[in-house]
Every structure is written in structure tokens, then in C-alpha cells.
TORFILO-372218 format. One line per field, with one value per residue (C-alpha): residue in three letters; z, y, x; residue number from 1. Coordinates in steps of 0.2 Angstrom, whole numbers, plus 5000, padded with zeros to 4 digits. Layout:
<rs>
r = [ALA, ...]
w = [Z, ...]
v = [Y, ...]
u = [X, ...]
k = [NUM, ...]
</rs>
This chain:
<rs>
r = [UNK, UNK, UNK, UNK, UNK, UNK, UNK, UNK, UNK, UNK, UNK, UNK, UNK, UNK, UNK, UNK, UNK, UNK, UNK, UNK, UNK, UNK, UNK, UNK, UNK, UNK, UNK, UNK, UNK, UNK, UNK, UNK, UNK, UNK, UNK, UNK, UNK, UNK, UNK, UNK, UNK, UNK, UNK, UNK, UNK, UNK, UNK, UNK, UNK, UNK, UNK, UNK, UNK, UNK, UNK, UNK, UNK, UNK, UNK, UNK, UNK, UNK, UNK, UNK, UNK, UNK, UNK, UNK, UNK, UNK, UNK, UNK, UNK, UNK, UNK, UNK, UNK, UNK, UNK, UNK, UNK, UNK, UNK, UNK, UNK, UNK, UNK, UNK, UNK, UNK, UNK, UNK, UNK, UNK, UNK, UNK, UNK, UNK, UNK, UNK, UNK, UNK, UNK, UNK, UNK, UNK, UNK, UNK, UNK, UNK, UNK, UNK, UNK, UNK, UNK, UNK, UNK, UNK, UNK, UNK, UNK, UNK, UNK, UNK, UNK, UNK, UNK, UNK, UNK, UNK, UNK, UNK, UNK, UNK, UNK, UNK, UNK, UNK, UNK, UNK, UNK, UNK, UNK, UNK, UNK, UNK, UNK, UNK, UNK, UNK, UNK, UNK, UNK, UNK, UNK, UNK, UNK, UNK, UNK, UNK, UNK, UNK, UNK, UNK, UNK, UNK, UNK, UNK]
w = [5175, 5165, 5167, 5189, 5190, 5177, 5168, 5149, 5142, 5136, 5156, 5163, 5153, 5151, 5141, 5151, 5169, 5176, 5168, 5176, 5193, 5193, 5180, 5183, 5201, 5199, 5188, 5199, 5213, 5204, 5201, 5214, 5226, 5222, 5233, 5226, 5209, 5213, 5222, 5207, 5195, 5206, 5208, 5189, 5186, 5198, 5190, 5172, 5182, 5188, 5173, 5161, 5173, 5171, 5153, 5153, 5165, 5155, 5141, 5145, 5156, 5140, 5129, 5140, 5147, 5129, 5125, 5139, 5138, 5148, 5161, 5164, 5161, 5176, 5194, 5203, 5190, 5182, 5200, 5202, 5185, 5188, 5205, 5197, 5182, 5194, 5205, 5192, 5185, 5202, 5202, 5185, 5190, 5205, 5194, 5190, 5205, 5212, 5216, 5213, 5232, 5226, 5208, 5198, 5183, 5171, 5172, 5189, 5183, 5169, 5181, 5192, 5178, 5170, 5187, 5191, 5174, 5177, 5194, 5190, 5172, 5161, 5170, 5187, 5181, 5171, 5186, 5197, 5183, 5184, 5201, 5201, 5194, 5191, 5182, 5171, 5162, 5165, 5152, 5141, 5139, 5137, 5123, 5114, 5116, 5117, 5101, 5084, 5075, 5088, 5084, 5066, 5069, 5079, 5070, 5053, 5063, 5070, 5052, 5042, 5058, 5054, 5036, 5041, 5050, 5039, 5024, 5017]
v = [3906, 3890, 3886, 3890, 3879, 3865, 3863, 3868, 3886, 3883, 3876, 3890, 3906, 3905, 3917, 3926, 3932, 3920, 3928, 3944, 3936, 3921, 3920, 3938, 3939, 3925, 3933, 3949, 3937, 3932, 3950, 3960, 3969, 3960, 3967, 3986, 3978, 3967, 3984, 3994, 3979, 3980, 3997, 3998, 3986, 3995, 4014, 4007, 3999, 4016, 4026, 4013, 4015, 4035, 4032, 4022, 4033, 4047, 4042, 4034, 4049, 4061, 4049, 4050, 4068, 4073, 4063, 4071, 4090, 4099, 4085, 4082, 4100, 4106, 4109, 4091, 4081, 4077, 4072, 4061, 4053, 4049, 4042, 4033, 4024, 4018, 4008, 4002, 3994, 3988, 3979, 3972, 3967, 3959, 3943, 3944, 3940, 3928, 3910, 3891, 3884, 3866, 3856, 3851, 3841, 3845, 3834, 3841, 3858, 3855, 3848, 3861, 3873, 3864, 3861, 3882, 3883, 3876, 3885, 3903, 3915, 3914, 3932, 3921, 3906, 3916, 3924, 3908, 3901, 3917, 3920, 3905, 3908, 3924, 3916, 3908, 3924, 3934, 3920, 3922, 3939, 3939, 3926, 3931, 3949, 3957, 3947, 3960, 3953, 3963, 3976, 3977, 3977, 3991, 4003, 3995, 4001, 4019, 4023, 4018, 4027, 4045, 4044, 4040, 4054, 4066, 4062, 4055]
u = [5598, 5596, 5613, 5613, 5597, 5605, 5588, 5586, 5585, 5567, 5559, 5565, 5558, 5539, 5526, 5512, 5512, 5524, 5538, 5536, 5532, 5545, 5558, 5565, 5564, 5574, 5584, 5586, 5591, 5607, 5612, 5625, 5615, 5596, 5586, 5587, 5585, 5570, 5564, 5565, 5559, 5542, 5540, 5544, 5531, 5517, 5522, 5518, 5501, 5494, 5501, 5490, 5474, 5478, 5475, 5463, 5451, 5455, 5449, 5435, 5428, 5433, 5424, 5408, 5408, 5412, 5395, 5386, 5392, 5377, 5377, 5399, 5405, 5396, 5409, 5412, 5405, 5421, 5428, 5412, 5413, 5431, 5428, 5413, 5423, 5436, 5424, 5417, 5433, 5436, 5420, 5424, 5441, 5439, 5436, 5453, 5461, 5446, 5456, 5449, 5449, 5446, 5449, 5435, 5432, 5426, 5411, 5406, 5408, 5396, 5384, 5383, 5383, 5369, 5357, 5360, 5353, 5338, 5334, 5342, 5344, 5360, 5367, 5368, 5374, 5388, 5394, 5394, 5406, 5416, 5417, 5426, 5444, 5454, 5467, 5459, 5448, 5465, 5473, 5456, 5455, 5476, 5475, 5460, 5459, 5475, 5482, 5487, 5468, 5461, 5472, 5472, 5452, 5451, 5460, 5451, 5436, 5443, 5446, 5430, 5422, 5432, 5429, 5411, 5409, 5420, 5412, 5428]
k = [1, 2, 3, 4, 5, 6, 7, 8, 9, 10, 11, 12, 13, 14, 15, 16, 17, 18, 19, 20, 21, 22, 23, 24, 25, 26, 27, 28, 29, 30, 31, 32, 33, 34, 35, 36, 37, 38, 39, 40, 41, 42, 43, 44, 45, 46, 47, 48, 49, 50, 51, 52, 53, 54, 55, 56, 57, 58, 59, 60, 61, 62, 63, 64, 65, 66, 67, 68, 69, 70, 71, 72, 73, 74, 75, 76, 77, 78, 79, 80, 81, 82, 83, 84, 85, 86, 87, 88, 89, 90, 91, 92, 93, 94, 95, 96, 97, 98, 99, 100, 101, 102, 103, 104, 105, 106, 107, 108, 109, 110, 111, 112, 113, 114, 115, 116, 117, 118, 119, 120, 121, 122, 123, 124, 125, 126, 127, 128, 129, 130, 131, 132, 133, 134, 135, 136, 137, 138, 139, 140, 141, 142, 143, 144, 145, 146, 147, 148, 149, 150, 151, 152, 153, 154, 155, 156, 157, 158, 159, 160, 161, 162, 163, 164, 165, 166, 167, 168]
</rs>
């Protein structure tokens, strides 16, 4: 690809979420036949999507109907707890995909930010600033979150709680 375009190995491929949207399209454009492997690059990337929600829902709707036994285990709760989670991530995801119309600086941002503070509480002022870029708390939480401290943490965390609980 980097030779095609005549650019350096090193401009072309990049970390994060342009590489699945931009570098390998472009590299599934230079294969035979690209449009059935951009199809099944897409639909690739949309099955692993909803089969990570799956998990995800699961899991937390296990975790809370197995909190809540007398309440969940009842007929159409399950279906009701499920249909309740997902809207809630929705909710919670729609900052992800929000867009900045207009550019900023820095400056006027922390001016704004400052005068909502004076007139409204910090939960409205947070979600003024966040309602104002997807992309940007979608690069936060894919830095700072999802790196291997994070991991090593959690299962620290998942271990001492188990031997807690066990007695161990």
C-alpha cells in the first residue's frame, strides 16, 4: 500500500480506529475482487460488534438478576432486564458518536466551561462538555481504560475478591 501511494511505510498504517476504517479498506481495494472482501471485512467487523454486546449484556444481567433472585427469576423479568440494560448502554453510548460542528480553543472552551459553572451544578456542566465530541471520549476511554494496567488490576482485584469470599 505504502509503495502504491509512494508515501513511507510508517504514514500509511496508523493505531486506533482509523486503521480498521481507512488503512484496510484501502487495502482490500487493492486486492482481486474488493468488493466481496470489503463486504466480508465489514460484516466481520459488525459480527464481532454484536457478539461482544451478547457478552456483555449477558453478563451484566447475570450479575444483577443473580443479586436480585426473588425479584429477576420471576417470567418476563429476564426479557425486561435485558431490554432494559441495552437502552441504557445506548443511552450511554450515544456520547460516543456525538460530532464537534465547529473548532474551538481551548481558551473559549474554558470559558464557557467556567461561566456554565457558575449558573448550573457540575452534572450539567459535565455533560455540556461531553455532548460535545464522540471521538474524543472514544480515544479517552481507548487510551486510559483499555491498556494491560487496567487489566492486571482487575484480575488482581477478581482474585483477592474470591479469596475474600472463600476464606482463602
Amino acid at each position: 500500500m505504502a509503495q502504491k501511494q509512494g508515501v513511507a511505510v510508517e504514514s500509511v498504517v496508523e493505531s486506533g480506529p482509523g486503521l480498521a476504517f481507512i488503512a484496510y479498506p484501502q487495502a482490500t481495494a487493492m486486492m482481486p475482487f474488493p468488493q466481496f472482501w470489503t463486504i466480508c471485512f465489514f460484516l466481520m467487523l459488525l459480527l464481532l460488534s454484536v457478539d461482544t454486546h451478547f457478552v456483555t449484556v449477558e453478563c451484566f444481567t447475570t450479575t444483577i438478576s443473580d443479586l436480585f433472585p426473588k425479584l429477576l427469576r420471576k417470567p418476563g423479568r429476564h426479557e425486561l432486564l435485558v431490554l432494559l440494560v441495552c437502552s441504557s448502554f445506548f443511552l450511554i453510548h450515544l456520547l460516543l458518536v456525538t460530532e464537534v460542528k465547529t473548532h474551538v480553543s481551548v481558551r473559549v472552551l474554558s470559558n464557557i466551561y467556567c461561566k456554565l459553572n457558575v449558573f448550573l451544578n457540575n452534572a450539567f456542566s459535565y455533560r455540556f462538555i461531553l455532548l460535545q465530541g464522540g471521538i474524543y471520549i472514544f480515544l479517552l476511554i481507548d487510551y486510559y481504560a483499555l491498556n494491560r494496567v487496567c487489566h492486571y488490576f482487575l484480575a488482581l482485584s477478581e482474585c483477592l475478591a474470591l479469596a475474600w469470599i472463600f476464606g482463602m
